[in-house]
C-alpha positions, 0 to 999 in steps of 0.5 A, spaced: 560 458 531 557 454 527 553 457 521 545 456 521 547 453 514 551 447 517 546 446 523 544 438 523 536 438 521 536 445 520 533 446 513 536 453 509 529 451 505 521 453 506 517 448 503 511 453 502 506 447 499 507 439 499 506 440 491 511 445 490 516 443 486 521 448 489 523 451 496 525 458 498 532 459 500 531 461 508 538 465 507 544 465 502 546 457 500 552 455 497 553 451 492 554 443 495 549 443 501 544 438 503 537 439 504 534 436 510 529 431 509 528 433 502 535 428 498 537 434 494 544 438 494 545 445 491 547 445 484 548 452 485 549 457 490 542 460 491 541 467 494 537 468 500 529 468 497 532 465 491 528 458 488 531 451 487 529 445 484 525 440 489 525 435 484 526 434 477 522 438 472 522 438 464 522 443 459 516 446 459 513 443 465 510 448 470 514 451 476 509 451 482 510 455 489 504 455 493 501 450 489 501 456 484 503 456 477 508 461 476 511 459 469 515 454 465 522 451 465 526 453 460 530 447 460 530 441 464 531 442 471 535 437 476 534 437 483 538 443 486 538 447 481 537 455 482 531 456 479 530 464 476 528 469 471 533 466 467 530 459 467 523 460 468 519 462 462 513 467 463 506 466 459 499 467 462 495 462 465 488 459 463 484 462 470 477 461 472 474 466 475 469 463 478 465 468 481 463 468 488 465 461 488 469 461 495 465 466 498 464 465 505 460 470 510 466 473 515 464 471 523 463 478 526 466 480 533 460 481 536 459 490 538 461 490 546 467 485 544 470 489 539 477 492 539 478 500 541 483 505 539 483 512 541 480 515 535 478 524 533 471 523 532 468 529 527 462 532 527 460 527 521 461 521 525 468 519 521 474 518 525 481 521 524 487 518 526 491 524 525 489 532 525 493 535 519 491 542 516 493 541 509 496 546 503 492 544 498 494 546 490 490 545 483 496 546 479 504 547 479 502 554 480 501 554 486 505 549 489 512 554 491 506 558 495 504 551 498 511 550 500 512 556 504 505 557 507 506 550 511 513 550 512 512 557 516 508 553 521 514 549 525 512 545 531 515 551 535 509 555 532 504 550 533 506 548 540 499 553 543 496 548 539 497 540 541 492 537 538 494 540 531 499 534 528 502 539 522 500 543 516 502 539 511 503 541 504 499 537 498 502 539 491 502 536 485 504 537 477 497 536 474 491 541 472 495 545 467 497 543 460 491 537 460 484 537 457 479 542 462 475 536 462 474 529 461 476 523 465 483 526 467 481 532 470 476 528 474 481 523 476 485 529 478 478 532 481 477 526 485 483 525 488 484 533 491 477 533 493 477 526 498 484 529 501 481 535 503 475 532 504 478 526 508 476 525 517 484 527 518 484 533 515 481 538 519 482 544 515 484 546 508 487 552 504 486 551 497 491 555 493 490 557 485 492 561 479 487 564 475 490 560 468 490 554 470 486 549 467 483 545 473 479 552 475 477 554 482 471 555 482 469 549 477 473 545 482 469 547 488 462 546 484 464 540 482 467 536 489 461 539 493 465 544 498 463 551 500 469 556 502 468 556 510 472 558 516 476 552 516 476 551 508 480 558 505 482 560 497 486 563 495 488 566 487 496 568 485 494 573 481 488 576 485 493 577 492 498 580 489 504 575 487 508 570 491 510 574 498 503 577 499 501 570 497 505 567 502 502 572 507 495 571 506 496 563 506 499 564 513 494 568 516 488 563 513 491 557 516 493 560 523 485 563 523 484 555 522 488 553 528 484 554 534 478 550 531 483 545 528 485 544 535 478 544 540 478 536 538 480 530 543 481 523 542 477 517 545 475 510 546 473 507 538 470 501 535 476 499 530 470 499 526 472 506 524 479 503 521 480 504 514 487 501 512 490 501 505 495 495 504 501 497 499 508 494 498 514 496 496 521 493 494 518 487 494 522 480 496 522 473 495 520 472 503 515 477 502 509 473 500 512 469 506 513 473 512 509 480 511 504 480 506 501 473 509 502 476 516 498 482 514 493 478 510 492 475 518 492 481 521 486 484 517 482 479 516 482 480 524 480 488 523 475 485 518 472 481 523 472 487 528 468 491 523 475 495 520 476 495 512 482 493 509 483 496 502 488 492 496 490 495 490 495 495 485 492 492 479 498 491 475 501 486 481 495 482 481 496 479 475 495 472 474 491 471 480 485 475 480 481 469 479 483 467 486 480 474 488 474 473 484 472 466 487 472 470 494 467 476 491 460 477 494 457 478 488 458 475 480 458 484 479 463 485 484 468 480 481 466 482 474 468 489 475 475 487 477 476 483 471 474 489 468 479 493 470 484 488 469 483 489 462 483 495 462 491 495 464 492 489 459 489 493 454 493 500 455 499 496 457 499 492 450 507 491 447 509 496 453 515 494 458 512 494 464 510 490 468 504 486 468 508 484 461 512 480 466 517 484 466 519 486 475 523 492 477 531 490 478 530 490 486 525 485 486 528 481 480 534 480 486 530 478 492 528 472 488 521 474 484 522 472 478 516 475 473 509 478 475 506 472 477 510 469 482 510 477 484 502 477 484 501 471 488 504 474 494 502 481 494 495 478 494 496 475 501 496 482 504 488 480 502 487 475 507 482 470 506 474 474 507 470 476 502 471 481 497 466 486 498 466 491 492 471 494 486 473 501 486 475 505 482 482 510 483 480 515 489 473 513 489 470 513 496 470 506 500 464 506 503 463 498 504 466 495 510 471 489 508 476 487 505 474 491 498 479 492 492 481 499 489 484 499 482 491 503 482 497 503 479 503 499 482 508 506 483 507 506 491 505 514 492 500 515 486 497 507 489 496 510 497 495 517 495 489 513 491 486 510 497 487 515 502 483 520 497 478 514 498 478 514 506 484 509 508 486 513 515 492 509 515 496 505 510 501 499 512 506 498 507 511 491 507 517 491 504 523 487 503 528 491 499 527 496 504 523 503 503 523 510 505 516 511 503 511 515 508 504 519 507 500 524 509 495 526 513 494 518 514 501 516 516 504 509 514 506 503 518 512 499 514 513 491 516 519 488 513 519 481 511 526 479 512 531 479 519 537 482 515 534 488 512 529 490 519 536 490 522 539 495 517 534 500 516 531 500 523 529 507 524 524 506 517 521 500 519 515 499 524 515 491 525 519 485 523 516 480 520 522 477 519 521 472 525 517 468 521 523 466 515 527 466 522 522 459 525 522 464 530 513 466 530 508 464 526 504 468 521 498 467 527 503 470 532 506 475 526 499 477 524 497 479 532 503 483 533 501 487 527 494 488 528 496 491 536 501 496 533 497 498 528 491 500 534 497 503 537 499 508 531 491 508 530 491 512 537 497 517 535 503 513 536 507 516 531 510 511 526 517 511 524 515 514 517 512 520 521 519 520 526 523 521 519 519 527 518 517 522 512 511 524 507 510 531 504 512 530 498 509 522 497 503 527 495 502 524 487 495 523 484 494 518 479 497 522 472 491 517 468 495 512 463 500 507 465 504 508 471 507 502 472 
């Protein structure tokens, strides 16, 4: 059978813009073969995702991909060349921010023609994708009993309660050994407080210790939350150790149970929508396939009145003037800015990331620094307006497509979003991931065709049909936004048939997360 590589007229390259001077690899290209209609010859072997020389270009001159500025050669570079990390330097482009610049007021779908999905309205009038009873810790203490008090609820002993999704653990390793106050803990506070808070969480039992640094009782005051029928406390050293704590955990939460259940899902706008955009394991076909796929995806939710929410500040590097072109207010583009600066202070003769270096994995499939990373993680953001800035695990309160600033480490970043509101997370990947979340579930799209097929039972959606020729971004982007209303109306995602998400649970331990 002859190989794709072979077929007459069939490019193993992509050329992503006419003024590119490099193409993207469709699939492994050995050294030798010619590409179609563009007269180069690899001089190389090239891996799938993996760049080559369009043309000649000089030392020093830019390498552009998506008419984009992602470094210089390091050498002069003939046609055909592989071109990689150990060809292209990196260094920081001059970038005009031009606030407001792009901006353009998005074409709402009028009211009666909006999308639906079958969503649990609170008495509040927020909706909730999933309906989870949650274990909360304020410190390590704690977190043994959480364990325990959640793991006794199986689905045989939650089966009088259909409506329930689970009781799920919520423990982390902050609020002991830190400062009692200062930016840290209300971080820390900010973040448990969202997730109990959050439209999916129907009820929450909050175990503490009398000796940890972040206290019960200052906790509860400072987040506004009042004990109840379905907001329960309990203290380590007040029950009388871990067994009569586990005990009196379980007691509480099965009280919690019945009203927990007397819900129903229905017919919703997808206005109540709040996604919050990750990715992970990224490739070189992921700023082609899943991220711009999921960009088309959401400028339709968002023009269906949803929210979509980028973060991961570090992995915006290089091309946050593109962001702040498209803000609706010189003040929303500057608070961005601001916290970019933020992270290039702190991350100042550091071996991170927004330095230039990339992780291992996407340094394989094809990214050679952060710019080139950046320019496709920001194509999860689609084309609107940027609406506001939000600081990690603020509330999202605009509709749109809005920016949150987080680390790039994927569970402190979605844990952010969902302590924001996100009641759901979609998450590109191209090295494959494993990732999930709680109580808002996590939907995974793949970039590539090989890796969709190897890991399947993780995968949601296969983006890969666009690198294959086989569907547009148009047509990826539609696929997308149809799953995600079904996932949105209770069909479990594969993440939630792994029983993925119990320990992803990982607010942002403030500093430089990279």
């Amino acid at each position: 059978m002859e190989s794709s590589v072979t077929r007459p007229n069939y490019s193993p390259f992509i050329r992503l813009d006419p003024a590119d001077n490099v193409m993207v690899a469709r699939m492994p290209v050995p050294q030798g073969t010619a590409a179609p209609g563009e007269g180069i010859v690899t001089l190389q072997d090239v891996p799938a995702g993996h760049k080559v020389a369009a043309r000649h270009i000089a030392k020093g001159e830019a390498v552009r991909k998506y008419d984009t500025v992602i470094g210089y050669a390091s050498e002069d570079l003939e046609p055909g060349t592989w071109i990689h990390s150990h060809n292209i330097l990196f260094d920081d482009v001059e970038k005009d921010y031009a606030y407001g610049r792009d901006y353009r007021p998005t074409a709402f779908v009028p009211k009666p023609e909006r999308a639906t999905f079958q969503g649990i309205r609170r008495p509040d009038g927020r909706i909730a994708t999933r309906n989870y009873v949650g274990v909360f810790t304020l410190g390590p203490a704690g977190g043994a009993a959480a364990r325990k008090i959640a793991a006794h609820f199986t689905p045989d002993r939650l089966a009088g309660f259909p409506m329930v999704d689970g009781v799920a653990p919520f423990v982390q390793e902050r609020g002991e050994g830190m400062e009692r106050s200062g930016e840290a803990m209300a971080v820390l506070r900010r973040t448990i407080g969202g997730t109990l808070r959050h439209a999916n969480t129907a009820g929450a039992l909050i175990i503490a210790s009398a000796a940890e640094a972040n206290g019960l009782e200052e906790f509860l005051v400072e987040q506004g939350l009042v004990r109840g029928p379905t907001l329960q406390t309990l203290v380590l050293e007040e029950t009388g150790g871990m067994r009569r704590a586990v005990e009196g955990g379980i007691a509480a939460v099965r009280a919690m149970l019945p009203a927990a259940n007397d819900c129903r899902r229905e017919s919703v706008s997808a206005e109540h929508l709040i996604i919050g955009m990750q990715c992970g394991g990224s490739d070189g076909f992921s700023g082609l396939s899943a991220n711009p796929a999921l960009g088309v995806a959401m400028d339709t939710l968002i023009r269906h009145g949803g929210t979509a929410i980028l973060s991961e500040t570090s992995e915006i590097f290089g091309v946050e003037h593109t962001l702040t072109a498209r803000a609706v207010t010189p003040e929303v583009g500057q608070k961005l800015v601001e916290r970019m600066n933020w992270w290039l202070a702190h991350s100042e003769g550091l071996d991170t990331q927004i330095n230039g270096r990339v992780s291992p994995g996407n340094n394989a499939g094809g990214l050679a620094n952060v710019l080139e990373k950046s320019l496709g993680g920001s194509k999860k953001g689609g084309s609107t307006g940027l609406m506001a800035v939000y600081e990690y695990a603020e509330p999202v309160t605009a509709q749109g497509f809005v920016f949150m600033d987080t680390p790039g480490y994927d569970p402190v970043a979605a844990t952010g979003q969902i302590a924001g509101g996100a009641n759901m997370i979609i998450f590109t990947t191209g090295r494959g991931s494993c990732f999930g979340s709680l109580p808002a579930p996590t939907m995974k799209l793949a970039s590539n065709t090989p890796m969709y097929e190897r890991m399947h039972a993780d995968m949601d959606l296969n983006c890969g049909l666009v690198i294959d020729g086989e569907e547009t971004l148009e047509q990826a982007g539609a696929r997308i936004f149809a799953q995600l209303l079904r996932h949105a109306s209770g069909e479990k995602t594969k993440s939630e048939l792994a029983g993925v998400g119990t320990n992803e649970f990982v607010p942002w331990p403030l500093g430089v997360t990279a």
